[in-house]
FIGUFI-74335 format. One line per 2 residues: number of its first residue (from 0); their letters; for each residue x, y, z of C-alpha. Coordinates in steps of 0.25 Angstrom, whole numbers, always signed. Example, Ala and Ser with C-alpha at 12.3 -4.5 7.8 and 13.67 -1.06 7.14 Angstrom:
! FIGUFI-74335
0) as) +49:-18:+31 | +55:-4:+29
//
This chain:
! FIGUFI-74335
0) xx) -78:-116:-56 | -90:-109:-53
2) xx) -89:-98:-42 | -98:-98:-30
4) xx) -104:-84:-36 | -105:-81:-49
6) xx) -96:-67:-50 | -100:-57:-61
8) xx) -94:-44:-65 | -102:-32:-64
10) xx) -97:-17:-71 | -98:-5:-65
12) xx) -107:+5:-72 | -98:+16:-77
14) xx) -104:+29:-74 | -100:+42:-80
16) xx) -101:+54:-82 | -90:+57:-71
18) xx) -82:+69:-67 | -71:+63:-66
20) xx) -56:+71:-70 | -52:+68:-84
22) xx) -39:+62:-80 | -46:+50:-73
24) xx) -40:+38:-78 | -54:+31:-86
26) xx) -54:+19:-78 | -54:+27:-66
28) xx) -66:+36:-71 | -76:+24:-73
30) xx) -70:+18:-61 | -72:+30:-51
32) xx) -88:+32:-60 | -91:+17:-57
34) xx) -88:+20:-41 | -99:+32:-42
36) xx) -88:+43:-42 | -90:+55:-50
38) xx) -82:+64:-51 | -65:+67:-47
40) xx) -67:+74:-34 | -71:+60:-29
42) xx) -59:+55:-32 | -53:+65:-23
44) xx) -49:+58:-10 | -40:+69:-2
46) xx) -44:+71:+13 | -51:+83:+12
48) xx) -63:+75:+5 | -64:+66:+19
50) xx) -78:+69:+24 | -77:+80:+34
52) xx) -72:+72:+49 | -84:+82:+55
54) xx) -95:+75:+47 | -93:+62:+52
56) xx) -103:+59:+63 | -101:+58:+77
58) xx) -86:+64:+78 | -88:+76:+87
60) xx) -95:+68:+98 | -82:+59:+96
62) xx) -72:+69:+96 | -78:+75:+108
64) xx) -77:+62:+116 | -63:+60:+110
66) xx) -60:+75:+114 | -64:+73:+128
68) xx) -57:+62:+130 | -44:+66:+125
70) xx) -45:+77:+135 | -48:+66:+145
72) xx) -35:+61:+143 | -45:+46:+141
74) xx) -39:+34:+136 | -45:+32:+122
76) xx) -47:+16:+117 | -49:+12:+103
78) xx) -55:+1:+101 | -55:-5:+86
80) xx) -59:-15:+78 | -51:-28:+73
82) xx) -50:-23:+58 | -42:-15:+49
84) xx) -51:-3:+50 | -53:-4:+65
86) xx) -38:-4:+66 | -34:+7:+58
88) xx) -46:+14:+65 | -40:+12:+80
90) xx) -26:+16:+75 | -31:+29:+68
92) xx) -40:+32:+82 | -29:+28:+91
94) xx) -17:+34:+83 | -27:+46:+82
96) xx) -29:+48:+95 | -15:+46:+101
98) xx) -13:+58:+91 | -22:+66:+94
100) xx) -18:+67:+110 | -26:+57:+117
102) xx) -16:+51:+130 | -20:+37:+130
104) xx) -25:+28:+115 | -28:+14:+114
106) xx) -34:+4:+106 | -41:-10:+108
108) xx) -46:-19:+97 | -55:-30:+98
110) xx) -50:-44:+98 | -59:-49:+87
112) xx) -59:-63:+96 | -61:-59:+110
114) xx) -69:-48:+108 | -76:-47:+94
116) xx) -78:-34:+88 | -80:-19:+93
118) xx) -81:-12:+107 | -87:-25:+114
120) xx) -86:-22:+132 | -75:-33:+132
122) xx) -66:-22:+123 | -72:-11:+133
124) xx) -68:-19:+146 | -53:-21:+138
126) xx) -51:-6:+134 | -56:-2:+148
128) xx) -42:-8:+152 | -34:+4:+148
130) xx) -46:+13:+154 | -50:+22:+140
132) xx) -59:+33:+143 | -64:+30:+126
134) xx) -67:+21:+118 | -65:+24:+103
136) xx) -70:+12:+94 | -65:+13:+79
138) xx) -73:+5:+70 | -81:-3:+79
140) xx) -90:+3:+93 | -105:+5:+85
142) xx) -110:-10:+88 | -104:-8:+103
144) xx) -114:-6:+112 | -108:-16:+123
146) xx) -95:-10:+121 | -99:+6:+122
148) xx) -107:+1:+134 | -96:-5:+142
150) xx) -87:+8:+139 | -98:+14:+145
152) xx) -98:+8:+156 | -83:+10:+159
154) xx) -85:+24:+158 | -78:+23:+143
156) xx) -83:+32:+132 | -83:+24:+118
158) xx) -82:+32:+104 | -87:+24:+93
160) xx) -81:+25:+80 | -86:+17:+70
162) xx) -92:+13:+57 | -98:+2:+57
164) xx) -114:+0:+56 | -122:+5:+71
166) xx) -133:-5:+74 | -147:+1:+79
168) xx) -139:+5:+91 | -127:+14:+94
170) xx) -118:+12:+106 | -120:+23:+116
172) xx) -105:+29:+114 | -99:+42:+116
174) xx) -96:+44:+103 | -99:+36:+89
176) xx) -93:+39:+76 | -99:+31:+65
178) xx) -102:+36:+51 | -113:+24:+51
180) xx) -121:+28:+61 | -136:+31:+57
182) xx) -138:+46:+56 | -122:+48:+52
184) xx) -120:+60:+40 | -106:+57:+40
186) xx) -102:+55:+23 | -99:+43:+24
188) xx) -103:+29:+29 | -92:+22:+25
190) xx) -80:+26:+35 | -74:+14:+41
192) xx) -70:+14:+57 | -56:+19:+53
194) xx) -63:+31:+44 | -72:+35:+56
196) xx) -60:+35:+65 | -51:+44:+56
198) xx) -63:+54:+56 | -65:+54:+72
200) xx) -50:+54:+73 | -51:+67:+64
202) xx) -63:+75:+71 | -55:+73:+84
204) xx) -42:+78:+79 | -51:+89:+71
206) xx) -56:+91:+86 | -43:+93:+93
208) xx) -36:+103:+84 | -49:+111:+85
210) xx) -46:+113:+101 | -32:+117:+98
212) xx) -22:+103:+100 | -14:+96:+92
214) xx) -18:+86:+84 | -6:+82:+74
216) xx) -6:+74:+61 | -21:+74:+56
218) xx) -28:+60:+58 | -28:+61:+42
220) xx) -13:+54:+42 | -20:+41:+49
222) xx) -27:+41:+36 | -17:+28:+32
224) xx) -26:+21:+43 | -40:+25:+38
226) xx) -37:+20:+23 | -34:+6:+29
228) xx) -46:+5:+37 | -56:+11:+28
230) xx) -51:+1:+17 | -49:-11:+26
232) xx) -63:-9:+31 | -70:-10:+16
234) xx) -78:+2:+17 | -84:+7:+6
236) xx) -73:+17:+2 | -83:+31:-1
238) xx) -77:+44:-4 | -72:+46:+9
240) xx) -68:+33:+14 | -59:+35:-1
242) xx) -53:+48:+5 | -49:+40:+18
244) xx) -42:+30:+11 | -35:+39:-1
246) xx) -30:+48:+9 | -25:+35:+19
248) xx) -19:+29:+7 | -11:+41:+3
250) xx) -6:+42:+17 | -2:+27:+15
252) xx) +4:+30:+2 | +14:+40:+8
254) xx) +17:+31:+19 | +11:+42:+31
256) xx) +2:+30:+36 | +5:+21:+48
258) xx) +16:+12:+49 | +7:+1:+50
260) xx) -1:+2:+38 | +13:+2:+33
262) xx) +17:-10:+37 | +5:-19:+33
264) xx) +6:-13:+20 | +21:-17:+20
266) xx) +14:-31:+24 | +5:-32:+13
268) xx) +16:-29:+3 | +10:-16:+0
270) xx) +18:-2:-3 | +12:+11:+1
272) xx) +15:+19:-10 | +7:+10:-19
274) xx) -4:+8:-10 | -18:+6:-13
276) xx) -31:+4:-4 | -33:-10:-7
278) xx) -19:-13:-1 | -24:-7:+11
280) xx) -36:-18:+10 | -28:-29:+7
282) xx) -13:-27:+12 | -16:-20:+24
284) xx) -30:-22:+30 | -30:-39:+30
286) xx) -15:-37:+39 | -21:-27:+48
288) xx) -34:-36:+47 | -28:-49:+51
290) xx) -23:-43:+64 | -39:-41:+69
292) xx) -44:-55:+63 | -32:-65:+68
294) xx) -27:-58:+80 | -29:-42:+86
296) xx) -31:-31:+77 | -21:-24:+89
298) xx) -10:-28:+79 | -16:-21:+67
300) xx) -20:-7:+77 | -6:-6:+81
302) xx) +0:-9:+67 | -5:+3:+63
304) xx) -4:+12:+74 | +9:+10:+78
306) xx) +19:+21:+70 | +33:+11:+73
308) xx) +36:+7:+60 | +42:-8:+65
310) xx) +29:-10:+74 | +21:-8:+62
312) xx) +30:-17:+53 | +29:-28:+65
314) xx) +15:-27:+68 | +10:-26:+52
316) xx) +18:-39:+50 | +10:-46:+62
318) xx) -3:-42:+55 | +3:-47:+40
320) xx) +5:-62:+51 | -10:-61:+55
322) xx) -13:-59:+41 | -7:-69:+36
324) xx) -15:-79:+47 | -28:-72:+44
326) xx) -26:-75:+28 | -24:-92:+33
328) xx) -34:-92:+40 | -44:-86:+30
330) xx) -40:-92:+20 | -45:-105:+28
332) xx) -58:-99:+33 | -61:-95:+16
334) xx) -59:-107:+11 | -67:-115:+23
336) xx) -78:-103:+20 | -77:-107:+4
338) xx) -79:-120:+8 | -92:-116:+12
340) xx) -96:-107:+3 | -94:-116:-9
342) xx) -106:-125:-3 | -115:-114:-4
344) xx) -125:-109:-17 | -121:-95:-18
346) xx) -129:-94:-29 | -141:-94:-21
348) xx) -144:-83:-12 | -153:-89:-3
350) xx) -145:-95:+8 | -131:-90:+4
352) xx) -135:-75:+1 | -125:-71:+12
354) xx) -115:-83:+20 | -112:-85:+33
356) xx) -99:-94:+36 | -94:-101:+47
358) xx) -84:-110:+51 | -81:-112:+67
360) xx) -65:-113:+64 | -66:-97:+57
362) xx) -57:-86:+64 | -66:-75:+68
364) xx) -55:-66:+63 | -56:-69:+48
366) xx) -69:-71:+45 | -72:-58:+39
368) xx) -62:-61:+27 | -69:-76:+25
370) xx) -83:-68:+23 | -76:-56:+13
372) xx) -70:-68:+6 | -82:-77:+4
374) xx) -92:-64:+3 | -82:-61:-10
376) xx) -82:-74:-15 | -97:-77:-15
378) xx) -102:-63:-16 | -113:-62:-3
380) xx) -110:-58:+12 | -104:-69:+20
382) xx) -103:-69:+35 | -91:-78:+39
384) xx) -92:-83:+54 | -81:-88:+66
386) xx) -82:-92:+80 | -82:-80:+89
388) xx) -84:-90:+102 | -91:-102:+106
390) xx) -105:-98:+103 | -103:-85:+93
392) xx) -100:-82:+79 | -94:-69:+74
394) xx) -94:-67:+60 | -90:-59:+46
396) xx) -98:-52:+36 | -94:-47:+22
398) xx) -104:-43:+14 | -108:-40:-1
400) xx) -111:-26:-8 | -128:-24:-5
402) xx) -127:-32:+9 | -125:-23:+20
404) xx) -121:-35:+29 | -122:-27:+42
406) xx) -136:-23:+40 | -137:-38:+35
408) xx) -135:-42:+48 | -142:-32:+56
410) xx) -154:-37:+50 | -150:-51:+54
412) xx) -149:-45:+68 | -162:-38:+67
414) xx) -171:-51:+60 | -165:-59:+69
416) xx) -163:-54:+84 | -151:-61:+92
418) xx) -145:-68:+78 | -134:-59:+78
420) xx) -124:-56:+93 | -115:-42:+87
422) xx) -116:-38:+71 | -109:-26:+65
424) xx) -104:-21:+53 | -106:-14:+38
426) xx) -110:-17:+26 | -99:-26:+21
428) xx) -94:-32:+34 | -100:-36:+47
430) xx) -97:-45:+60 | -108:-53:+65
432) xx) -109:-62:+80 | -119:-73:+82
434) xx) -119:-86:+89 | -116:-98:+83
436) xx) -129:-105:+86 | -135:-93:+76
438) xx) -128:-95:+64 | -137:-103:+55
440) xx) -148:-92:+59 | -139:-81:+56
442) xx) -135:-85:+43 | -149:-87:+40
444) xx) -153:-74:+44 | -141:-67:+35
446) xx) -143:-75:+23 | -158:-71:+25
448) xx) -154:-57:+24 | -142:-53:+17
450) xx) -154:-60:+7 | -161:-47:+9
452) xx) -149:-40:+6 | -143:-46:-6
454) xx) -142:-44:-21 | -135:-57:-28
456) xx) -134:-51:-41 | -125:-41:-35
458) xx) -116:-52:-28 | -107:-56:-36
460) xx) -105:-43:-45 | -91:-38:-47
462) xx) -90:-23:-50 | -80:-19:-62
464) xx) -78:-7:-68 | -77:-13:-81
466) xx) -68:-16:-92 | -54:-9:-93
468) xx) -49:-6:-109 | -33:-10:-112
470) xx) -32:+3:-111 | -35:+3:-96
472) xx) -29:-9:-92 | -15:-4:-89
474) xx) -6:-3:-77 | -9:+11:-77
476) xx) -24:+10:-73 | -20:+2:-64
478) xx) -14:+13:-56 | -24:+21:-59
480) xx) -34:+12:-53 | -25:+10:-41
482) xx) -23:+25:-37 | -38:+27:-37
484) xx) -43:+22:-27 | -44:+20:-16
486) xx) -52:+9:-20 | -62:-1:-10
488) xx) -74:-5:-4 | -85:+2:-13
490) xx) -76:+9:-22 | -70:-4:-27
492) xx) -56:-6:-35 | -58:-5:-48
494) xx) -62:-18:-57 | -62:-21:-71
496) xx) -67:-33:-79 | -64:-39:-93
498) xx) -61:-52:-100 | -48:-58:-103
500) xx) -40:-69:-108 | -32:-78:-96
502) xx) -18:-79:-102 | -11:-83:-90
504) xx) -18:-90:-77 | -11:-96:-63
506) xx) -13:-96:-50 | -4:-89:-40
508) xx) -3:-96:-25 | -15:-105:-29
510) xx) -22:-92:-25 | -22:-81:-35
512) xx) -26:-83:-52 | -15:-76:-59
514) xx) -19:-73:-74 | -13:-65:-85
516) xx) -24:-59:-94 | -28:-52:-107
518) xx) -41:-44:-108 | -47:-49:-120
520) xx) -47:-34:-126 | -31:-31:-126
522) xx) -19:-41:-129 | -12:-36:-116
524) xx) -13:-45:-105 | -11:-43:-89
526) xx) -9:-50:-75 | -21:-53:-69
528) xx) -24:-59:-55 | -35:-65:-45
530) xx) -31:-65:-31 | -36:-75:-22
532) xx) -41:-83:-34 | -42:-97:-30
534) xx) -45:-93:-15 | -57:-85:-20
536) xx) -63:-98:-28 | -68:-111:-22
538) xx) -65:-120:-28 | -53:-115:-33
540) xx) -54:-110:-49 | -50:-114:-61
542) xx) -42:-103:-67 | -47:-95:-80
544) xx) -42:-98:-94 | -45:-91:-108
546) xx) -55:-78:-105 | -58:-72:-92
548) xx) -68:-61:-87 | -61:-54:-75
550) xx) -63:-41:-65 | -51:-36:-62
552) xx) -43:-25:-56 | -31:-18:-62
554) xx) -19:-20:-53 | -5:-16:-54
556) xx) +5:-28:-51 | +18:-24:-46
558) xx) +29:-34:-45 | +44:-32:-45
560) xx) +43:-18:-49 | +34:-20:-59
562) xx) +18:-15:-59 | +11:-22:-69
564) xx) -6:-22:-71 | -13:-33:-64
566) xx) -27:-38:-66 | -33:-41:-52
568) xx) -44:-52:-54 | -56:-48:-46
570) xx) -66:-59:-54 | -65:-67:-66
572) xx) -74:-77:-73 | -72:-83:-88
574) x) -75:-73:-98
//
């Protein structure tokens, strides 16, 4: 079976010398070196490394407004966005505020269906229901100029906070925060909407103990929240994005986080004590996820504001139903997509360098997991499309490392005037709206310039940091590897590579390869899986025999008590 892109394994340069303390596990050293890290202090993640809240740019125009309007007495309306990071963003802001002595918090999030994305007039009209003298958007608010308008209008001040890409024009609201902004000397780039909501939350609780009130706990124990958005949101995790989720994950650890995250951990099958960032990514994020793709992201917010244990439990097994509903129907919307796909010659970049799919029977709601599942499976961005109404299309984009897909299709806007309706987003993820009647033109037009964009030598690369030593192959560099993160978008989970011999080969649920294998260096032999095996393969695979070439990473499998080292199989091809 040929796969629809031929895969290679690529090793990380080892760089040395380094700084590192002498007690530094070896794996971890070349490890840390091959992430560009230097020396130990960058392996120190307390709170007092956080890049000072001050520096961030815009906060004291914010926390005047937010001032003013706490001494208003003004109802203060949240509005967020339908995913994981927008929902822990508008449960830290409106747990925050409520906190922090504001008389009347509430929040509204978009109906994904009824009223697309971000601060659109018709969300304006519906907040100004409850009569809110402000408008706080959390991760959404810098494309919404209609929305800031209509605010306007009803004598409504909106405070943006954000971090999402601006276009070439910036709302004209009270107060933006937005580490992306052109001009902004803020540290880091890389905060996602929950990150810049913690750092406004903090200014303004800075802002209150310096005239003399009360403020209570610090906004540092809602860290729990910022650790799940920031790794939900696949943002590049730099230094201090690592020191938000260190310190959020050791707040989870010791069980001082929210009774929601809590219960979707409990969900997911997952135990805190044992927690690690990808079970964050994997466990909790999808649940809390599903409630903003299949129904309203109302659910997932109030999961994890709410502090009554039962109403947690209860609520986090309604988003575990939704998630189980979203999982059906993607798995119908990939395999339709495959179908596709498996038409096309991916080996030629001239009219596949970057794919648009759609199908008129897609769910709006999911198409964003179709396009990260194909974009991994052929290595290239991929833009997968559903029926927003009768005339319109809303899409997905994931993207690949080199194409900045936002900026991909600003240029498509800007070639090609009226093509696109509403675009927004970064450099791996964006949302797209454009009427049906211009889909072949459009596809034309991105093809023609991711094109520009594109490196197909770098594609299909995967990154390993090289080969481990039977000495280094044990359960106890496992744990090791474990601890050390937290690991994630551009500071990966480490990956290893080697040959070995196939001594045992099924399948588990027709779904996952389960192997037992023997490096060809050592007689001892391990557990070896590949999740999703079958489902990432089209047409299904024949299963390997004799010798095997694989990039893996060192797992520890606990069953029945029992922890045991466990190959996780992130490629493999006959050696």
């Amino acid at each position: 079976m040929k796969p629809l892109v031929q895969r290679f394994i690529r090793r990380r340069p080892t760089l040395c010398p380094n700084d590192f303390a002498p007690h530094l596990h070896p794996v971890l050293r070349r490890v840390y070196a091959a992430r560009g890290l230097t020396c130990s202090a960058e392996l120190e993640l307390g709170l007092d490394r956080l890049l000072p809240v001050r520096t961030l740019d815009g906060l004291e125009r914010a926390t005047e407004l937010l001032m003013r309007h706490r001494a208003l007495g003004s109802g203060a309306m949240v509005i967020g966005d339908f995913d994981a990071d927008g929902a822990t963003s508008s449960a830290l802001v409106v747990r925050s505020l409520r906190q922090l002595g504001f008389e009347r918090v509430d929040y509204l999030v978009p109906n994904r269906f009824r009223f697309g994305y971000g601060l659109t007039p018709e969300i304006v009209a519906l907040a100004a229901e409850r009569q809110p003298g402000l408008i706080i958007t959390v991760d959404n608010g810098i494309s919404s100029h209609a929305g800031v308008a209509a605010a306007s209008a009803r004598g409504i001040d909106v405070l943006i906070t954000d971090h999402h890409l601006p276009g070439a024009d910036i709302p004209p609201a009270a107060a933006i925060v937005n580490p992306n902004l052109a001009g902004s000397t803020f540290g880091s780039r890389a905060l996602a909407g929950v990150g810049v909501s913690f750092y406004l939350m903090a200014a303004l609780q800075r802002r209150l103990a310096e005239a003399g009130i009360d403020t209570g706990p610090s906004v540092a124990h809602l860290l729990d929240l910022v650790a799940l958005g920031t790794i939900a949101d696949l943002v590049p995790l730099d230094y201090n994005n690592r020191v938000l989720v260190s310190q959020g994950m050791k707040r989870i650890r010791a069980g001082r986080c929210v009774p929601g995250i809590k219960a979707l951990l409990e969900q997911g099958g997952r135990t805190i004590d044992t927690l690690v960032a990808q079970d964050l990514g994997f466990a909790v994020a999808p649940r809390l996820n599903a409630a903003g793709r299949i129904d309203d992201m109302s659910i997932g917010i109030e999961c994890l504001i709410t502090d009554d244990v039962s109403r947690a439990r209860e609520l986090a097994a309604q988003l575990d139903a939704l998630n189980e509903e979203r999982r059906t129907i993607e798995q119908k919307m990939q395999a339709e997509a495959l179908e596709v796909v498996s038409t096309l010659n991916l080996r030629d970049d001239t009219d596949t360098a970057g794919l648009c799919l759609y199908d008129p029977s897609w769910h709006q709601g999911v198409i964003g997991l179709v396009a990260s599942r194909i974009k991994d499976r052929c290595q290239r961005p991929v833009i997968a499309l559903a029926r927003a109404d009768n005339d319109r299309l809303r899409g997905s984009a994931r993207s690949v490392a080199g194409v900045h897909i936002r900026d991909v299709l600003d240029a498509v806007a800007t070639r090609h005037p009226g093509l696109l309706e509403k675009f927004g987003g970064h450099a791996m993820a964006a949302g797209l709206t454009l009427r049906e009647s211009d889909l072949d033109r459009f596809q034309s037009a991105f093809v023609e310039e991711v094109r520009r964009w594109l490196d197909p030598a770098a594609l299909a690369v995967i990154d390993s940091d090289g080969e481990l030593s039977p000495e280094e192959m044990t359960l106890a560099t496992a744990f090791e590897l474990r601890e050390a993160g937290p690991w994630g978008q551009a500071f990966p989970e480490p990956a290893f590579d080697g040959e070995f011999r196939v001594l045992e080969r099924r399948m588990l649920s027709d779904r996952h390869l389960k192997l037992r294998v023997r490096p060809v260096a050592t007689g001892e032999s391990f557990d070896a899986i590949a999740f999703n095996f079958a489902a990432a393969n089209h047409p299904p695979p024949e299963l390997p025999e004799g010798s095997a070439r694989l990039a893996y990473r060192l797992d520890v499998n606990e069953y029945l008590g029992t922890r045991r080292l466990q190959l996780v199989i992130e490629h493999l091809e006959g050696a």
